[in-house]
C-alpha positions as CSV (number, residue, x, y, z in Angstrom):
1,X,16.5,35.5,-7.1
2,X,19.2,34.2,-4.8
3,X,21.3,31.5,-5.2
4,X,22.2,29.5,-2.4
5,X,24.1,25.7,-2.5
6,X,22.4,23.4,0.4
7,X,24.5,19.9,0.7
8,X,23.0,16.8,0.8
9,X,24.1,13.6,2.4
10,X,22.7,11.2,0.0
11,X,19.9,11.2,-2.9
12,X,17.5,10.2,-0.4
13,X,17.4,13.7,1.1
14,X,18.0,15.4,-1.8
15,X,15.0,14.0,-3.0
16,X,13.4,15.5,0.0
17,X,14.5,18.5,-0.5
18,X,13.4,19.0,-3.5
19,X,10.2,17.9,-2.9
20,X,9.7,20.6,0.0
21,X,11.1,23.5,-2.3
22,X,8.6,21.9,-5.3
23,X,5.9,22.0,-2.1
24,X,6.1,25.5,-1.3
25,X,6.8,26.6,-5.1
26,X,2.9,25.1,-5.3
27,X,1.6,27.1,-1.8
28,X,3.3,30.3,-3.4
29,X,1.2,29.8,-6.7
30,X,-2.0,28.7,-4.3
31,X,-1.9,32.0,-2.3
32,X,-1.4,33.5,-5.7
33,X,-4.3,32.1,-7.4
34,X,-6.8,32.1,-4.6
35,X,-9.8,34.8,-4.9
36,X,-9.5,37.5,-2.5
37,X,-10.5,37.1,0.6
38,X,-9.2,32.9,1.0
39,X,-6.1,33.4,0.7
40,X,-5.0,32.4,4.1
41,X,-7.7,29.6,4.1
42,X,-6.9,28.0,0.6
43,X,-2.9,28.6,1.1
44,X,-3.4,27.1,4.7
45,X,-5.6,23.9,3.9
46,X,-2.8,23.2,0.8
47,X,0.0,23.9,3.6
48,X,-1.8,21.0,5.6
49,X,-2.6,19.0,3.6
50,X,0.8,18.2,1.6
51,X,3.3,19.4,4.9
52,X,1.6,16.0,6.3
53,X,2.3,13.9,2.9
54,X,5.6,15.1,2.9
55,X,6.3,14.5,6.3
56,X,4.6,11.2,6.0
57,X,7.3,10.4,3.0
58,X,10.2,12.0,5.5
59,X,8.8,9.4,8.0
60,X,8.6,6.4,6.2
61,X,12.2,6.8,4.5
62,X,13.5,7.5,7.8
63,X,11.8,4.1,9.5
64,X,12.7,2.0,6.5
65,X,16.0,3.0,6.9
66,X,16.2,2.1,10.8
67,X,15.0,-1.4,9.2
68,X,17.4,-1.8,6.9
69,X,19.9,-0.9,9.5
70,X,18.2,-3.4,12.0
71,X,18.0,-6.1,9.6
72,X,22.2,-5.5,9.2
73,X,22.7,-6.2,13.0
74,X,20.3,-8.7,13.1
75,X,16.7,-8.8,14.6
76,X,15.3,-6.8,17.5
77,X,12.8,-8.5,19.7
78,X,9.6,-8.4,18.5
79,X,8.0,-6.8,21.6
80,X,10.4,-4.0,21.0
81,X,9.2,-3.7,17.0
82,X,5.6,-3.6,18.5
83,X,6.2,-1.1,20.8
84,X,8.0,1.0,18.6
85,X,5.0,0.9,15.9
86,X,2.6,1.7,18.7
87,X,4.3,4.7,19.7
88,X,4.5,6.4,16.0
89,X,0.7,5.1,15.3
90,X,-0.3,7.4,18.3
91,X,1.7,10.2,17.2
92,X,0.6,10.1,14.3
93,X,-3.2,10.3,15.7
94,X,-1.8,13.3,17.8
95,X,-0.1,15.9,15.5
96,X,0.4,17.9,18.6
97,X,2.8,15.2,20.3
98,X,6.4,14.7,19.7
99,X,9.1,12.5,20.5
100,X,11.9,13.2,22.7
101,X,14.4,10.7,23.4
């Protein structure tokens, strides 16, 4: 096994981290359990399934904490909140899109 040190900024993403290396920990042990022949298929529907939870989690921690830093300066119009939520809603019923600012 190798060791290797990764630095975190704050607990918040070493929580994340964690919780990625604890996520594919559980994919090895899926592709090692599966019966022969679903492999790919049960490794690749547990892959899907909790890559979007944990980039769900990612997301929401990373919005909350544009909130918080909103709520410091003081509000944003509303019309800008709105759009805002909009545009992640739809990305989020389009995996394939992403943002680029």
């Amino acid at each position: 096994m190798t060791e290797r040190k990764i630095a975190v900024n704050d607990s918040v993403e070493a929580l994340f981290a964690d919780k990625a290396l604890a996520m594919f920990r559980e994919l090895r042990q899926t592709a090692k359990d599966a019966p022969d022949g679903e492999v790919l298929h049960q490794a690749e529907l547990f892959a899907v399934r909790e890559g979007q939870e944990l980039i769900r989690q990612g997301l929401q921690s990373v919005i909350q904490d544009q909130a918080e830093e909103v709520e410091k300066k003081g509000r944003r119009p509303e019309r800008v909140l709105a759009e805002e939520l909009a545009h992640i809603a739809a990305e989020s019923r389009n995996p394939g899109s992403r943002r680029r600012d």
